[in-house]
Backbone as CSV, one residue per row, in Angstrom:
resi,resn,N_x,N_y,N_z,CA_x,CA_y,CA_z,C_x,C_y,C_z
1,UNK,111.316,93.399,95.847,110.836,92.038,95.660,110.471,91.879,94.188
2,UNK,110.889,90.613,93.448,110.228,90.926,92.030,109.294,90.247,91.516
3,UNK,108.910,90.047,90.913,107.653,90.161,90.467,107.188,88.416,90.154
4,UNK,107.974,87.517,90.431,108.078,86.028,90.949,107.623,85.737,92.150
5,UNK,108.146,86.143,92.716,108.247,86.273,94.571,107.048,87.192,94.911
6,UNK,106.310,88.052,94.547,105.083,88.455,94.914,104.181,87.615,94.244
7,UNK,103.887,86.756,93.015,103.212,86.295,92.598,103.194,84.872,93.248
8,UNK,104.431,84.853,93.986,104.398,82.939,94.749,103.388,83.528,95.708
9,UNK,103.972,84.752,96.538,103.885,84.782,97.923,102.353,85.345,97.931
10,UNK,101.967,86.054,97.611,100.441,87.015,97.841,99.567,86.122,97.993
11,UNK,99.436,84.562,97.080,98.613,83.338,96.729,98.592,82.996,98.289
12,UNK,99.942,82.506,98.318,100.103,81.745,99.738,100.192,82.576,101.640
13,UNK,100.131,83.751,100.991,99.794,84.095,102.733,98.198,84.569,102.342
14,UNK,97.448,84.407,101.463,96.251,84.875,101.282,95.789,83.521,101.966
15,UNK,95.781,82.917,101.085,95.534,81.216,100.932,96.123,80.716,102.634
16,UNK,96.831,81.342,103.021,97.355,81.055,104.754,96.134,81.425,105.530
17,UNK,96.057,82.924,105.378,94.798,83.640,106.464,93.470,83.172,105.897
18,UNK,93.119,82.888,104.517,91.840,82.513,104.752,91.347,80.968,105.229
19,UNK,92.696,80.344,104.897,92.443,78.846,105.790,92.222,79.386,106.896
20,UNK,93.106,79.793,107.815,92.812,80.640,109.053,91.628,80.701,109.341
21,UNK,90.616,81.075,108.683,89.646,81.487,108.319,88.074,80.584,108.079
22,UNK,88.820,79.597,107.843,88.162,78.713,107.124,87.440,78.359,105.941
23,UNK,88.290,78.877,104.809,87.899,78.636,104.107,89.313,77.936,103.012
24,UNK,88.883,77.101,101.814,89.209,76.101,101.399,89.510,76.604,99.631
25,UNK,90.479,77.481,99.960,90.871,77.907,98.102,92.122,77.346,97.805
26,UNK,92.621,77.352,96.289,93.820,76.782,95.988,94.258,77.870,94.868
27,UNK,93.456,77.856,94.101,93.474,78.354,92.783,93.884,79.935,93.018
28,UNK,94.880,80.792,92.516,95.077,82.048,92.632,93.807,83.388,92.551
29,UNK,92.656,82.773,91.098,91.774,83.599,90.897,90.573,83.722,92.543
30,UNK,90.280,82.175,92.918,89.691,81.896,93.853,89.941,82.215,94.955
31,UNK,91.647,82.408,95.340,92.263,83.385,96.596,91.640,84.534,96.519
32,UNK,92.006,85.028,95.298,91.288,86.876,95.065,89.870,86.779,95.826
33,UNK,89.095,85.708,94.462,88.069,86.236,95.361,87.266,86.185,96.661
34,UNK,87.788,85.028,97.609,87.522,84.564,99.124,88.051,85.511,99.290
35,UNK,89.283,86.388,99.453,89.854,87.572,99.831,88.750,88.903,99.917
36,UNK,88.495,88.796,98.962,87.233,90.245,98.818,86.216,89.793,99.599
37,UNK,85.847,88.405,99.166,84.608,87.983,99.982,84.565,88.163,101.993
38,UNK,85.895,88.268,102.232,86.085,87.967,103.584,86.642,89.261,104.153
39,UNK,86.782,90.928,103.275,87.162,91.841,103.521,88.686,92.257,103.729
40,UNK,89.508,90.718,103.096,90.865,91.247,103.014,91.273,92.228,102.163
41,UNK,90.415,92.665,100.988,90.612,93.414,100.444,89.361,93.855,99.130
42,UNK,89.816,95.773,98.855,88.064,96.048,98.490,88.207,95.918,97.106
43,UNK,87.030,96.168,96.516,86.485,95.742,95.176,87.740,96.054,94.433
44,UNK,88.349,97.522,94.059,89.240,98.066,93.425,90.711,96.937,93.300
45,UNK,90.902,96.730,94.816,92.270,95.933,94.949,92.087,94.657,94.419
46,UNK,90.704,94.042,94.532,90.522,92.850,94.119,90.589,92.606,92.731
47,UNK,89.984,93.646,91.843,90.030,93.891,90.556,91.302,93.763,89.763
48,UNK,92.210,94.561,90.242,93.279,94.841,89.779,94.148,93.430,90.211
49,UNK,93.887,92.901,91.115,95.010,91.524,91.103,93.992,90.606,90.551
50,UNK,93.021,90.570,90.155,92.284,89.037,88.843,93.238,90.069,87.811
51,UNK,93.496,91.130,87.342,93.802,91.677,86.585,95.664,91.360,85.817
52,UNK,95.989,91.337,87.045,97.329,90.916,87.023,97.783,89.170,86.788
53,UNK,96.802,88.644,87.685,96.788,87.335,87.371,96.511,86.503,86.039
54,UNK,95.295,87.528,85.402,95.297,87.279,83.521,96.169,88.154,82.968
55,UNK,96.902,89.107,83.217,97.902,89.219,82.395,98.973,88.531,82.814
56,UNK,99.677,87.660,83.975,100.896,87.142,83.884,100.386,85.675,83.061
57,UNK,98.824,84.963,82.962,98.818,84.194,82.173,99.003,84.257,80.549
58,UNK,98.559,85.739,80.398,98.978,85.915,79.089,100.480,85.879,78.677
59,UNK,101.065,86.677,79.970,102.260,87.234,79.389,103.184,85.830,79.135
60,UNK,102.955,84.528,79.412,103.563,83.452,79.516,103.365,82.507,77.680
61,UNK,102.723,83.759,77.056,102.490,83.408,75.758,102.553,84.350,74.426
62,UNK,102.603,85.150,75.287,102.680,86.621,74.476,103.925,87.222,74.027
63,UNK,104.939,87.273,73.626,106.000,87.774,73.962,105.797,89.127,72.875
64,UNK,105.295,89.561,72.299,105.554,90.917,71.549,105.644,92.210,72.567
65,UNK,106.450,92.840,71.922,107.290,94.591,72.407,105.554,95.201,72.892
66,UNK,104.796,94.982,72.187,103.279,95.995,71.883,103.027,95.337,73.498
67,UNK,102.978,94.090,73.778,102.061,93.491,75.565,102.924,94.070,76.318
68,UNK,104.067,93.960,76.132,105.343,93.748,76.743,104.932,95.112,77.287
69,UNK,104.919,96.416,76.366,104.947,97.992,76.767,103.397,98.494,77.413
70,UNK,102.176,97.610,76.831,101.041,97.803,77.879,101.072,97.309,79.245
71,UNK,101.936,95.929,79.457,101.917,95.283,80.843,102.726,96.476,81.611
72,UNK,104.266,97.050,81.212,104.828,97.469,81.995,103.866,99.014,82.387
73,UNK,103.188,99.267,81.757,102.308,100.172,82.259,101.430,99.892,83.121
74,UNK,100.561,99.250,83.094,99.574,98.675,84.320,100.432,98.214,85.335
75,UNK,101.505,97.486,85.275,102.124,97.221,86.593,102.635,98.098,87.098
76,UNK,103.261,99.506,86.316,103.578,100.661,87.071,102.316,101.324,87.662
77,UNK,101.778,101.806,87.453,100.034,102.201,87.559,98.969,101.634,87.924
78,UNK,98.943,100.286,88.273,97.790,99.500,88.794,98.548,98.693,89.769
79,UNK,99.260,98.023,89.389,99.508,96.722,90.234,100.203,96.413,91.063
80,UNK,101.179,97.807,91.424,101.795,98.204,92.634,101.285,98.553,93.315
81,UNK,100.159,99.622,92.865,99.390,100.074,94.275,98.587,99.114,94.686
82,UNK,98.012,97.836,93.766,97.024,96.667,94.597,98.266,96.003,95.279
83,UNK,98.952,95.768,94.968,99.948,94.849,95.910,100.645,95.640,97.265
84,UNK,100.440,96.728,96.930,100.583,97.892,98.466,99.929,97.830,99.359
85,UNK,98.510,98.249,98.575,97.125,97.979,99.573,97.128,96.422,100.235
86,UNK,97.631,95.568,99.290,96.916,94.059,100.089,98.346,94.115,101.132
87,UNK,99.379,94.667,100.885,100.208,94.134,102.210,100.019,95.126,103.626
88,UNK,99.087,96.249,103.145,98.643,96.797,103.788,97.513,96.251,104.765
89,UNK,96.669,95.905,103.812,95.759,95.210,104.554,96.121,94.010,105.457
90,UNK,97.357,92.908,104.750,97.325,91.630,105.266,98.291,92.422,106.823
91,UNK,98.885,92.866,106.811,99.432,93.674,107.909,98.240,94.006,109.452
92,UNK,97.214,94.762,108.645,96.604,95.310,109.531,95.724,93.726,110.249
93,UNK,95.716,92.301,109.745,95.085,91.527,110.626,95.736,90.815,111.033
């Protein structure tokens, strides 16, 4: 899946179950955090996707080799395993 298509989709089945839920987010940062707030996912996972979410806002302005080679590191190393865990989690409810 690339990295478009997890950033549509994670918003909107988050933003699915916590309506579910009842609660009333739109905003991607605000999914994250009703998500943590409601135990879809723990501090660490939550961290790391506000994390991802300010770097794809950066990266939409940034274009130098230097972001370019720190992002592809954190997304190998951070932001696969939060996006593992949350489909892990969204799975398990």
């Amino acid at each position: 899946m690339d990295t478009l298509t997890k950033r549509t989709i994670e918003p909107n089945v988050l933003r699915r179950i916590l309506s579910e839920r009842g609660a009333d987010v739109a905003l991607p940062k605000d999914i994250v955090r009703a998500a943590r707030a409601g135990n879809l996912v723990d501090e660490d996972t939550a961290s790391a996707l506000l994390a991802a979410i300010d770097d794809r806002n950066r990266m939409v302005h940034d274009y130098s080799e230097e972001f370019a080679v720190v992002l592809h590191g954190r997304v190998k190393n951070e932001y696969i395993n939060a996006f593992k865990q949350l489909l892990q989690n969204i799975s398990n409810t």
